[in-house]
C-alpha positions in Angstrom: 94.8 56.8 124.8 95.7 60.0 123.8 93.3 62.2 122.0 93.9 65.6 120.2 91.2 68.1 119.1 91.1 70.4 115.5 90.4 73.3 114.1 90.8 73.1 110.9 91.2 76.1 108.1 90.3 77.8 106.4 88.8 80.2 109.2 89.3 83.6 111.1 92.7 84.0 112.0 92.5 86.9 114.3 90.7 84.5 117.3 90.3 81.2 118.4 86.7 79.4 118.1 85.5 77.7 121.1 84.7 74.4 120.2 87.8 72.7 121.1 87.8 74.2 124.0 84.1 72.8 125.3 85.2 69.5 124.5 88.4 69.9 126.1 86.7 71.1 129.4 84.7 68.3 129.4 87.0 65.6 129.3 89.1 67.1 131.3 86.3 67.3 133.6 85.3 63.8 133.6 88.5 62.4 134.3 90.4 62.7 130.9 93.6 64.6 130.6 95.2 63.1 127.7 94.1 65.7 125.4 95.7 68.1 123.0 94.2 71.1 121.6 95.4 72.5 118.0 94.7 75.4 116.0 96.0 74.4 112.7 93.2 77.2 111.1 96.2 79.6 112.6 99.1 77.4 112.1 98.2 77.3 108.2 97.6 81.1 108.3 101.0 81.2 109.8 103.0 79.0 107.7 101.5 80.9 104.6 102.9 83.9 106.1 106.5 82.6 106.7 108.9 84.1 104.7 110.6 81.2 102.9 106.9 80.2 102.2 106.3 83.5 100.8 108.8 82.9 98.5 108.0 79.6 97.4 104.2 79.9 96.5 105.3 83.4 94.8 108.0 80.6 93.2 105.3 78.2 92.3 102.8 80.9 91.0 105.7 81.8 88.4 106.3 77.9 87.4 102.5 77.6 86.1 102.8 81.1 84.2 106.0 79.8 82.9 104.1 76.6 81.9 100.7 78.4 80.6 103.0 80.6 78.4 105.0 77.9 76.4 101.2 76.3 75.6 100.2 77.0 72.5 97.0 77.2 73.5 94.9 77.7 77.0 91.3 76.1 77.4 89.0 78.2 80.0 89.9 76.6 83.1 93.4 77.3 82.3 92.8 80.9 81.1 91.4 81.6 84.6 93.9 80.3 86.3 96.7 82.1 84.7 94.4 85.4 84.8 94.1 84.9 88.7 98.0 84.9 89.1 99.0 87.2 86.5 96.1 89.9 88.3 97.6 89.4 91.6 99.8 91.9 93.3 103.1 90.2 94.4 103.7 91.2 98.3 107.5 91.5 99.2 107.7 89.3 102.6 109.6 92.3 104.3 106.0 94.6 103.6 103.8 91.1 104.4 105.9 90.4 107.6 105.7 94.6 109.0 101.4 94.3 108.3 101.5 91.1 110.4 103.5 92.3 113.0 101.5 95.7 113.4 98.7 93.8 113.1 99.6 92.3 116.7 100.6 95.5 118.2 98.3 97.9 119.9 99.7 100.8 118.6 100.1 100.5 115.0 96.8 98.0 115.0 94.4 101.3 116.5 96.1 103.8 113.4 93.2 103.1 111.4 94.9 104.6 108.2 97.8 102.1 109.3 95.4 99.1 110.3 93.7 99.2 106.3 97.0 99.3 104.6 97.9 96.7 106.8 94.7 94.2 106.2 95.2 95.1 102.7 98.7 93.6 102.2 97.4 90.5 104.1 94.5 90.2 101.7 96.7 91.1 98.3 98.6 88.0 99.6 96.5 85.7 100.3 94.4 86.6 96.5 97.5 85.2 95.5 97.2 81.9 97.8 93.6 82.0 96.1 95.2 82.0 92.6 97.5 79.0 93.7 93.5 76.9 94.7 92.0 77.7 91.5 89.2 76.7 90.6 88.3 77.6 94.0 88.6 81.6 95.7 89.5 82.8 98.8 87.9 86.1 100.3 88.7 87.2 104.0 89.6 83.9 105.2 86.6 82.4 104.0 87.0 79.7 100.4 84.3 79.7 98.2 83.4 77.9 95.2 82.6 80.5 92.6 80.5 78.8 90.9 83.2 76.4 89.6 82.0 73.2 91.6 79.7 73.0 94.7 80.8 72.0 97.8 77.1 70.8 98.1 77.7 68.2 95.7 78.6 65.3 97.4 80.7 63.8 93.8 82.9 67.3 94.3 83.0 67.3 97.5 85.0 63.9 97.7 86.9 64.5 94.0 90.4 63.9 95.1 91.9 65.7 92.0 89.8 68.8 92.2 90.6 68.4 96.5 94.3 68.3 95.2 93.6 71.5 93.3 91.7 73.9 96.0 93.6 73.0 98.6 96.5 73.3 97.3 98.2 75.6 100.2 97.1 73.3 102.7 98.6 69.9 101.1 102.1 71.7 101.3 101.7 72.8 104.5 100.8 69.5 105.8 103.8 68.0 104.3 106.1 70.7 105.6 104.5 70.5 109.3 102.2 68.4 109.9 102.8 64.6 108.5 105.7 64.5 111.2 104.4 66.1 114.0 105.0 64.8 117.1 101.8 65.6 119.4 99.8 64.0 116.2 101.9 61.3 115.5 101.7 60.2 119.6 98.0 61.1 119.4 95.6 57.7 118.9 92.5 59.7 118.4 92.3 62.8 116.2 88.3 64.9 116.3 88.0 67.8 113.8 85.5 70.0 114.4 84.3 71.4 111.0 82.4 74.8 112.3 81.5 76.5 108.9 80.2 75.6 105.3 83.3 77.2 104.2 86.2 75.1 106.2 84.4 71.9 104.5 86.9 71.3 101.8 90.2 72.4 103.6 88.6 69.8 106.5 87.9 66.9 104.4 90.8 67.5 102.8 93.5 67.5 105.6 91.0 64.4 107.2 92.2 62.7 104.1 96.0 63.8 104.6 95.4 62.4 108.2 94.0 59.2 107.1 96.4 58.1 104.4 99.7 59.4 106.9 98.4 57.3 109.8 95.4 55.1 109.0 95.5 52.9 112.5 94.3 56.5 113.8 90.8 56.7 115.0 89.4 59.9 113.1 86.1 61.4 114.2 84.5 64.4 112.6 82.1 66.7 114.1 80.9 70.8 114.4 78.3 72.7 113.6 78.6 72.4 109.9 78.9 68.5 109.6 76.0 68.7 111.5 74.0 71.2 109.2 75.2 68.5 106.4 73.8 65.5 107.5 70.6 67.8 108.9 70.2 68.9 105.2 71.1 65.8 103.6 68.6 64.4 100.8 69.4 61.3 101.8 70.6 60.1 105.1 72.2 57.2 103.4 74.5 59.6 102.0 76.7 60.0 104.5 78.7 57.4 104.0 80.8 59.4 101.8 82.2 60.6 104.9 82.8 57.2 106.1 86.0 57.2 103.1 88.4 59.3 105.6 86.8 58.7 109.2 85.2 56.4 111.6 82.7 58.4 113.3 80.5 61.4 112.9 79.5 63.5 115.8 76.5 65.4 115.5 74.8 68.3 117.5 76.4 69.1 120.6 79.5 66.8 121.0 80.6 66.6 124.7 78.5 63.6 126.4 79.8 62.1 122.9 83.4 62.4 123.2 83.4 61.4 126.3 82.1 57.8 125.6 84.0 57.7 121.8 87.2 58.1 123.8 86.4 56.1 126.5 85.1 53.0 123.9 87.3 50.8 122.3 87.7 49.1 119.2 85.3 49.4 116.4 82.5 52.1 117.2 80.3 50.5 114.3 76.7 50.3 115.7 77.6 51.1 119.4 74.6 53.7 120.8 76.5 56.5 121.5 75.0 59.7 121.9 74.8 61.6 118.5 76.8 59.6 117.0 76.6 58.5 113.1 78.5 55.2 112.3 79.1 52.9 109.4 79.2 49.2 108.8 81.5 48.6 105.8 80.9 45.2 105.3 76.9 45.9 105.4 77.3 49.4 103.5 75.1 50.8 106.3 75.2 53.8 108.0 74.0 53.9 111.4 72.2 57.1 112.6 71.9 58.5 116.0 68.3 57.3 117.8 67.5 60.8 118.8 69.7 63.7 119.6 70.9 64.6 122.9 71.0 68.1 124.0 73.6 68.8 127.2 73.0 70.2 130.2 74.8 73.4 130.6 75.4 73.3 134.3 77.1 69.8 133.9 79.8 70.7 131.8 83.2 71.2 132.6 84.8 74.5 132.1 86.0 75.6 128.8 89.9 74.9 128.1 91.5 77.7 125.9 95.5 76.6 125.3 96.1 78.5 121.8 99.1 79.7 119.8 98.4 83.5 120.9 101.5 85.1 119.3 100.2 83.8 116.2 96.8 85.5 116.3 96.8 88.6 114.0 95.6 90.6 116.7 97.2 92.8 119.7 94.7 91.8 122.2 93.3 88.2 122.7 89.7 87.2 122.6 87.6 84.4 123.2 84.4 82.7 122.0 81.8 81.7 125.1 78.6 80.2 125.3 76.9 80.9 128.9 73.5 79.5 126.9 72.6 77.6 124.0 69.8 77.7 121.8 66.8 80.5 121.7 64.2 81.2 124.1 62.1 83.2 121.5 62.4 79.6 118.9 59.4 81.2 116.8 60.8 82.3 113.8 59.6 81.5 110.7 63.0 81.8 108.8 65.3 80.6 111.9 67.0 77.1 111.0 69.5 75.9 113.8 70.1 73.3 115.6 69.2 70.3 115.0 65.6 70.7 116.0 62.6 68.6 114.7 59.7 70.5 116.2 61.0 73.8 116.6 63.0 76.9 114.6 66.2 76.0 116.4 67.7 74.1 119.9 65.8 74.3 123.2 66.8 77.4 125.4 69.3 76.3 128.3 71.5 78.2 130.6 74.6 77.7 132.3 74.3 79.5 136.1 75.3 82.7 136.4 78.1 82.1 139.2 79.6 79.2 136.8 79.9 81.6 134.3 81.7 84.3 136.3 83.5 81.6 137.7 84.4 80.0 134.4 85.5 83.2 133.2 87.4 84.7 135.9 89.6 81.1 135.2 89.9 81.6 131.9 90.7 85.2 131.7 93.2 84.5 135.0 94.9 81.5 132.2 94.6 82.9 128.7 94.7 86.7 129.3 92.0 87.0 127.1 90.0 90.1 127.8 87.5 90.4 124.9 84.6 88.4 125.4 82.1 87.3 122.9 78.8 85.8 124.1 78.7 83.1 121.2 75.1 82.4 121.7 72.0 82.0 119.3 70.6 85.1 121.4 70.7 86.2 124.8 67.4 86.9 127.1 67.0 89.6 128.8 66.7 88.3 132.3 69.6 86.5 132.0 71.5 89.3 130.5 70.8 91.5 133.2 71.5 88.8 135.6 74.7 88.4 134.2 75.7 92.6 134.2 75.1 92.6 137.9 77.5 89.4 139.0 80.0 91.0 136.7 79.8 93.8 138.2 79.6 92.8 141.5 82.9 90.5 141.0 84.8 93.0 139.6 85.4 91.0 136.3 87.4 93.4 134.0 86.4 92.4 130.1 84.8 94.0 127.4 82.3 91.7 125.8 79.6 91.6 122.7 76.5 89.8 122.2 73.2 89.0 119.9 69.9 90.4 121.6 66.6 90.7 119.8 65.3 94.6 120.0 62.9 93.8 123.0 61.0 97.1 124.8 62.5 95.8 127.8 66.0 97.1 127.6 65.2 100.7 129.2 67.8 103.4 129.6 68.5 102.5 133.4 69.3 98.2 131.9 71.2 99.7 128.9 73.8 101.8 130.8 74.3 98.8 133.4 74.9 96.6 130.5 77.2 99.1 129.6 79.0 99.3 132.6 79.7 95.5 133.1 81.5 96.0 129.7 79.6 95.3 126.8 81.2 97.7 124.3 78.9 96.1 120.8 75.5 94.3 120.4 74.2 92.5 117.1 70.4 92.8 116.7 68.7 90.8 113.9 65.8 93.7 113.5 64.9 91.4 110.0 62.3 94.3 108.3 61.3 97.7 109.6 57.7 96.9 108.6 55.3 95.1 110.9 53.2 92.8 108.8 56.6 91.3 107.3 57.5 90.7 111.5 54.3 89.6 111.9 54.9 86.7 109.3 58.3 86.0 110.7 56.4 85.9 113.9 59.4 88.3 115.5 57.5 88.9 118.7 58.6 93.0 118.0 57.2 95.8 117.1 58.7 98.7 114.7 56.8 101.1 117.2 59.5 100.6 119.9 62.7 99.1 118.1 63.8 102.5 117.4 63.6 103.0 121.1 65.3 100.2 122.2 68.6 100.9 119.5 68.7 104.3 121.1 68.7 103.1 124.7 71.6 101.0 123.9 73.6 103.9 121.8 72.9 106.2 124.1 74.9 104.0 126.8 77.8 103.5 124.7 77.0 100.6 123.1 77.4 100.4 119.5 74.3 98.7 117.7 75.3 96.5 114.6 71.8 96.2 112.6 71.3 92.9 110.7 68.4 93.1 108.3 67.4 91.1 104.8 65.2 91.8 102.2 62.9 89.3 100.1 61.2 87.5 102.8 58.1 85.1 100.6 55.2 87.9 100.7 57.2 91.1 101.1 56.1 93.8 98.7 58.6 97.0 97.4 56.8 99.0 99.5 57.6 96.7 102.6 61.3 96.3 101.4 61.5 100.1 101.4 60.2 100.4 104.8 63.3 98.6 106.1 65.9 100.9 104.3 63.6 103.7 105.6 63.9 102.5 109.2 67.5 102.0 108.8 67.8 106.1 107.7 65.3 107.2 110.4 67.2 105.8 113.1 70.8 106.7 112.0 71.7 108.0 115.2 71.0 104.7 116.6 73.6 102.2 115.0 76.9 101.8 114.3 77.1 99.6 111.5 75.4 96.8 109.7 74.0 95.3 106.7 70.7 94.2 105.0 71.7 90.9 103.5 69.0 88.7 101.1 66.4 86.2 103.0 67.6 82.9 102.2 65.1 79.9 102.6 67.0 76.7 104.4 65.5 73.6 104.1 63.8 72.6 107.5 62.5 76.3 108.3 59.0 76.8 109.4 58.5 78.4 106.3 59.8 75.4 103.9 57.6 73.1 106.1 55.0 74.7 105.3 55.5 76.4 102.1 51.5 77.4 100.8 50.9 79.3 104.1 53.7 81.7 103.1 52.5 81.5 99.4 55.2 80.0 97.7 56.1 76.9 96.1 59.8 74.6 96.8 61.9 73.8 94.2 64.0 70.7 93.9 67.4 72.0 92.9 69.4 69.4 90.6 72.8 68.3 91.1 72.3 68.6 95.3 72.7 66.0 97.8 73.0 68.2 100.7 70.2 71.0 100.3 70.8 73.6 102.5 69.3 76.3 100.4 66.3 75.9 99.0 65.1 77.4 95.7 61.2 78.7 96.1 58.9 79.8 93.5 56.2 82.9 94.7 52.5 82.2 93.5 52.5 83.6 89.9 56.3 84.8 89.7 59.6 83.6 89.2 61.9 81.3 91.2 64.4 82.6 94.1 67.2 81.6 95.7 70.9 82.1 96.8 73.6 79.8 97.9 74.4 79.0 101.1 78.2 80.6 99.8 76.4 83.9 99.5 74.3 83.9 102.8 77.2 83.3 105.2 78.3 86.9 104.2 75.0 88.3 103.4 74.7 90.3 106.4 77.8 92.0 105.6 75.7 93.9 102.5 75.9 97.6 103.1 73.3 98.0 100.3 74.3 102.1 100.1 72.9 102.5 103.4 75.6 101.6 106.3 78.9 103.1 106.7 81.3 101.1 103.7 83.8 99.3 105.5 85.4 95.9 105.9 83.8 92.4 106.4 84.5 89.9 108.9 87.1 88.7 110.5 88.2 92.8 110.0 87.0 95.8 111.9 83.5 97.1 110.9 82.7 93.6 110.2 79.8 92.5 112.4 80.9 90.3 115.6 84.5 90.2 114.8 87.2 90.7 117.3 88.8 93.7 116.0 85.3 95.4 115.9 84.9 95.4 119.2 88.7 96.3 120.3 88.1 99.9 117.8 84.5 100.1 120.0 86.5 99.8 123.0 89.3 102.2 122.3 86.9 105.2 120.5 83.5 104.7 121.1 80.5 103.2 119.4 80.7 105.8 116.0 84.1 105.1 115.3 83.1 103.1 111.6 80.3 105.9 110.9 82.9 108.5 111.1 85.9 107.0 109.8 84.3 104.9 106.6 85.8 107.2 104.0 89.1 106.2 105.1 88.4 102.4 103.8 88.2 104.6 99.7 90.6 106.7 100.4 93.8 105.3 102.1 96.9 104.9 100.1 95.7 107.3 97.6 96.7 110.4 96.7 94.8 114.1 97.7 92.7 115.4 94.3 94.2 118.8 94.5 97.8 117.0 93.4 99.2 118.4 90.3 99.1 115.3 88.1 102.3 115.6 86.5 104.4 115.8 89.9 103.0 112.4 91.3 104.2 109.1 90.7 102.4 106.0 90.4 101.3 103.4 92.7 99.7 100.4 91.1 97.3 98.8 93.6 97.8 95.6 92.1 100.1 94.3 89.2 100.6 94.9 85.5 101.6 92.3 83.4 101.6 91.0 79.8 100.3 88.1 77.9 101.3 86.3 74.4 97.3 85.2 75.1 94.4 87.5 73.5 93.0 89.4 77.1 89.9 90.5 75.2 89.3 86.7 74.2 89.7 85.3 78.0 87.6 88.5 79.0 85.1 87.5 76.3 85.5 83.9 78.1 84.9 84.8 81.6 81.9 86.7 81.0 80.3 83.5 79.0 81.3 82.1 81.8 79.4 84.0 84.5 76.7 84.1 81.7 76.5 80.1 81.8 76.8 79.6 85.3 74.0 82.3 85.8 72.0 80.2 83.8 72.6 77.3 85.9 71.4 78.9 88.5 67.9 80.0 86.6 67.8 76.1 85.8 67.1 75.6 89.9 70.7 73.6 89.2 74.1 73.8 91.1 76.9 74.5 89.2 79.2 71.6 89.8 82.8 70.3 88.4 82.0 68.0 85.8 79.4 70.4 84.4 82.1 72.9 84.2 84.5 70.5 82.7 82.1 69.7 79.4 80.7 73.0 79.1 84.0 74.4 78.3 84.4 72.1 75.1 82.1 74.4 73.7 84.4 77.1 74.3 87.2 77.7 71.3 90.5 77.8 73.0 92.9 80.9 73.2 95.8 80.8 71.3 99.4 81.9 72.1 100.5 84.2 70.1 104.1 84.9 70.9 104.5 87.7 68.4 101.9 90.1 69.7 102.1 90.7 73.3 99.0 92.1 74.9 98.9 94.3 77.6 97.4 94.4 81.6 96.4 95.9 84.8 94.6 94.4 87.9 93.7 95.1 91.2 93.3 92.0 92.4 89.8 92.1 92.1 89.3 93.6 88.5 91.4 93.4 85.4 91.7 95.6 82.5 93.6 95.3 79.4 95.4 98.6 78.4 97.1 100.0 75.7 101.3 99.0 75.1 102.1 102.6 76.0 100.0 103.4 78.8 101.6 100.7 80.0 105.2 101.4 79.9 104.4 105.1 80.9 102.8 102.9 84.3 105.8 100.7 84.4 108.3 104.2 84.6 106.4 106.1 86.8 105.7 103.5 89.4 108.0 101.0 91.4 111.4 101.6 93.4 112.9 103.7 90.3 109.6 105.7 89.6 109.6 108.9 87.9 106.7 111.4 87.8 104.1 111.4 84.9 105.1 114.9 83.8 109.2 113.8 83.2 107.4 110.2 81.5 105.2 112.4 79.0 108.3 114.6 78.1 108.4 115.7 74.7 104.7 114.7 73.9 102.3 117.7 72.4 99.6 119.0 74.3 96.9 117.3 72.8 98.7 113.7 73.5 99.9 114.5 76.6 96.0 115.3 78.0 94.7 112.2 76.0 97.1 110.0 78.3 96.1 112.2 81.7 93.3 111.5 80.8 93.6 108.0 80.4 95.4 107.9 83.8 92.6 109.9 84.9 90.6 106.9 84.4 92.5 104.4 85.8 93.0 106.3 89.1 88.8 106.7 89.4 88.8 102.8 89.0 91.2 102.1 91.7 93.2 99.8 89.6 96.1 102.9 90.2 97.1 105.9 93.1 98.9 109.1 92.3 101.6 109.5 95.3 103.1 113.1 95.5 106.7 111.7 97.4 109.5 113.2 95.6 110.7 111.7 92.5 114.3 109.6 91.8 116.2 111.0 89.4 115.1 111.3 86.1 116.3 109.1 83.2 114.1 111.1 80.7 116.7 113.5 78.6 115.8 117.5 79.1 116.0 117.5 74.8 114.5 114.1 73.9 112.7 114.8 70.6 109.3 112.8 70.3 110.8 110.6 67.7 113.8 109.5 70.5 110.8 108.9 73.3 108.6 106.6 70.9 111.9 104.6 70.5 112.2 103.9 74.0 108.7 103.7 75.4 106.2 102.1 72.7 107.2 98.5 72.3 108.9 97.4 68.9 106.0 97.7 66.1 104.0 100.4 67.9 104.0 103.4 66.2 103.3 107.2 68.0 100.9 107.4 65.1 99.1 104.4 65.8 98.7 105.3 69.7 97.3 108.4 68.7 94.5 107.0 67.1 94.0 104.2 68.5 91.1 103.7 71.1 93.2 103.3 75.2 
């Protein structure tokens, strides 16, 4: 029997995640070694990068604005989903293919000025691979819902037309690669491990490719957000849903589990496996695990990591690893993980130290890898220190990263071993910088010596990522302000961080008991798996976020930390490439280079205006569709879904789908052309001749401004510099000083000539003049 283990997308493509490889280590160590380990997260990433694939989705993207054009009309959906590929910049593959390939090389990858330009190609491309999943978004790797559907709503979750829709990307790839694979097609068992909330559709939806190529395959699912779904489910009952594109559901820690799943055969259906959900079809029952079953670290095999490491966009490799598991503090008020009954998260276990130098002298000896991060809830002190001293005693040669809580008993001396074992970046969850606010998350710290502690680290060398939140149930403005002033007084302490929004998940200490905290839970409508929970202070209104939101809520810089790029990128918090710029120039490296992130690709404010050319940081285009009308549209749009939200409601597909019959649709109007300019992330509509003046003085035949506003009298010519002015502040455009290609602007061209050939047919230079850019 021949088993192979998944990551699925949509993830972080610069590193592998270690889940695979736990369950990998463990079969192997109890006696099976028919098991294949595959990345497809990466494979995807890489196929989408291919050039021939390059060009066909750029294909396809034209196809449907070739189709939404000849409409006569455009309902909202559509409008946004001819907005979201008109806005975004088309990459050429030769540009796409250098930023990958110095992505993976030292060099290039550690030219910071280089390494933006470089993520920024990779993310203009893959806006457009978002515009190809509407309704749904990608951002950084991650695809979120934006309020079009919920993937907390278990009727869009399972919609196979609006699956067929998001995941669009992924369906071709898996027709092109995978549905004749031959490692999948020998393989018997298939496990995907879904890790985050925002793999779940790409996951369910290549577990229903799977299932429909080779339905005599047994399919289980598992991870740590499959898990978080069934611990949040309403009702248990529920998933069965599942149950429509597997066999069996692993939850918690999976690798007592596998073990047994692979090692049963036939029908799993009521068989008492260890954390193991199954589903009699002929009884419509789902059968739920007795208890849960927490593994013993020092039992386990060691971790197996056999990746695609070429394909990583990164030039060093790095590993997830998980010496413990769970917390040892497990007090926290707001702290949800695991899948605990009794307690804030998982019981506190650890693997011994000597298996973990031992593991990871293997696994550095096999994979190369040399970054290390400690993928643990939080590490204790004791152990930590333990650890230091038997890397440093074996010699081990890595760089590592971990998440401590700011205890007083990291002194100077601990700190700079810790620093000499290799740990180049730590992540501290400081949560407030005002005591009675700790006090009621029952932090066991003190604001009196935090600032100690972050300074004991820094001054070792170790840069200190700060994660904070604000609106914990109780806080007052003045205690909210103490954080942000904690944050400024200890500058010299961190490196980066962010203070994200306290988010209130449904089996927290403080949603079991909700009146000690003084607040109120509100049922939110149209949820079957609530995650976030909605709560209601004692005489105010309600609060909450979506679970969406707070997986990237830490990344907030809230005006406070250095501005600079989220995760899976450098200056993102536990990434990869974070710690590899730590490594290579110290702990202040972000601090001191976060102007670059504004500034790169743009041009120096002391350029004379009329010498530049233009660079357009995204696309221009033009519509026989009204802009202002769709523009008018989307904002109802955020409007409405806003008011969802105030409803304690989750904005789901269907409820998209009849609000926008109340909408009047746009209409094509072939005759009068209207006018655009995006950056990807904003659009604007501008005015027919700013926008041919944009189209001549950008592009491989640019010419500078001054040659494109030839023959125009003073007062014009500033109204347009103006204009450009504007444009360039917004970021939707870059003035570039390179020299210019020859002109095609004649040196006597009267202004009656250059209206001819720059404002489109019907435009008139009088009407520009007057008319509002």
């Amino acid at each position: 029997m021949r088993l192979t283990l998944i990551h699925p997308p949509l993830d972080d493509p610069t590193l592998p995640y270690h889940s695979t490889a736990y369950l990998k280590g463990h079969l192997v160590q109890s006696g099976f070694h028919n098991v294949g380990m595959r990345d497809l997260n990466v494979e995807f990433v890489d196929y989408c990068l291919h050039k021939d694939q390059v060009s066909e989705f750029y294909q396809e993207g034209q196809r449907r604005i070739q189709r939404f054009t000849s409409q006569p009309y455009l309902s909202l959906q559509e409008q946004e989903e001819y907005l979201g590929l008109c806005n975004s910049r088309r990459v050429h593959a030769e540009e796409l293919s250098a930023a990958t390939r110095e992505l993976r090389q030292r060099e290039s990858f550690l030219d910071y000025s280089c390494y933006l330009k470089n993520v920024d190609t990779v993310n203009s491309y893959f806006s457009f691979i978002s515009a190809l999943s509407y309704p749904s978004t990608i951002r950084d790797f991650h695809q979120a819902c934006f309020g079009n559907y919920s993937i907390y709503n278990l009727g869009d979750l399972f919609n196979p037309h609006l699956s067929e829709r998001t995941c669009y990307p992924l369906l071709r790839f898996f027709e092109d690669r995978i549905a004749h694979d031959p490692e999948l097609m020998d393989s018997d068992q298939l496990g995907i491990s879904i890790v985050y909330d925002h793999q779940m559709s790409y996951a369910l939806c290549l577990t229903r490719a799977l299932r429909q190529r080779w339905p005599e395959k047994r399919i289980v699912l598992g991870g740590t957000a499959i898990s978080q779904f069934y611990k949040y489910m309403k009702n248990k009952a529920d998933m069965s849903w599942f149950f429509k594109v597997c066999d069996a559901i692993v939850v918690g820690e999976g690798e007592t589990a596998i073990c047994e799943i692979v090692n049963t055969p036939g029908d799993l259906t009521g068989k008492a496996i260890p954390n193991t959900i199954t589903y009699d079809r002929g009884k419509d029952r789902v059968h739920l695990p007795a208890r849960i079953h927490y593994e013993n670290l020092p039992t386990l095999g060691t971790p197996v990591y056999e990746h695609p490491w070429d394909l990583y966009l990164s030039p060093e490799r790095g590993i997830n690893y998980a010496p413990t598991r769970g917390c040892y503090w497990n007090r926290c008020t707001f702290c949800d993980y695991g899948l605990n009954t009794d307690r804030p998260t998982s019981p506190w276990r650890e693997r011994k130290i000597d298996q973990v130098i031992s593991d990871l002298q293997e696994i550095k000896a096999k994979s190369q890898a040399k970054y290390i991060y400690f993928a643990v809830d939080v590490m204790a002190p004791g152990y930590l220190e333990r650890m230091s001293d038997s890397i440093l005693h074996s010699g081990l040669d890595i760089r590592w990263a971990a998440e401590l809580r700011l205890e007083k008993i990291f002194s100077p001396e601990r700190c700079k071993k810790i620093a000499q074992s290799g740990c180049v970046a730590i992540s501290v969850g400081m949560e407030s910088g005002n005591q009675r606010v700790l006090d009621l998350i029952d932090k066991g710290t003190k604001v009196a010596y935090m600032g100690d502690t972050m300074k004991n680290f820094s001054e070792a060398g170790i840069a200190v990522q700060l994660m904070a939140f604000k609106g914990f149930p109780g806080e007052t403005p003045e205690e909210e302000k103490a954080t942000y002033d904690f944050v400024q007084i200890n500058q010299d302490s961190w490196s980066t961080g962010g203070i994200g929004t306290f988010v209130l998940t449904g089996t927290a200490m403080v949603a079991r008991n909700p009146g000690k905290f003084g607040i109120r839970l509100l049922d939110t409508k149209d949820v079957d798996i609530a995650r976030s929970v909605a709560f209601a202070e004692e005489g105010g209104s309600f609060k909450g976020i979506t679970s969406e939101e707070s997986d990237s809520s830490f990344d907030e810089r809230n005006g406070v930390f250095p501005e600079v790029l989220g995760r899976p990128w450098a200056g993102g918090t536990d990434s990869l490439h974070s710690m590899i710029f730590y490594d290579a120039y110290g702990r202040n490296f972000f601090r001191e280079n976060s102007g670059i992130k504004k500034d790169v690709g743009r041009q120096n404010s002391n350029l004379d205006v009329l010498e530049c050319t233009i660079r357009i940081s995204g696309s221009l285009f033009e519509s026989p569709f009204s802009l202002s009308e769709m523009q008018r549209n989307h904002k109802l749009h955020i409007e409405h879904n806003r008011q969802v939200f105030q409803s304690v409601a989750a904005p789901t597909y269907p409820g998209l789908c009849e609000w926008e019959q109340t909408l009047a649709p746009v209409m094509n109007t072939p005759y009068k052309r209207a006018y655009g300019i995006s950056n990807g992330l904003h659009w604007l509509e501008i005015h027919p001749l700013i926008y041919r003046i944009l189209s001549e003085c950008s592009g491989k035949t640019a010419i500078t401004l001054g040659k494109a506003l030839k023959g125009m009298d003073n007062a014009m010519r500033d109204r347009v510099v103006g204009h450009i002015d504007k444009l360039k502040r917004s970021g939707l455009i870059a003035l570039e000083s390179e020299a210019p290609t020859p002109d095609a602007l004649n040196a006597n061209e009267s202004v009656e000539a250059y209206n001819l050939r720059v404002l489109p047919a019907g435009i008139s230079y009088t009407q520009f003049q007057y008319q509002e850019m």
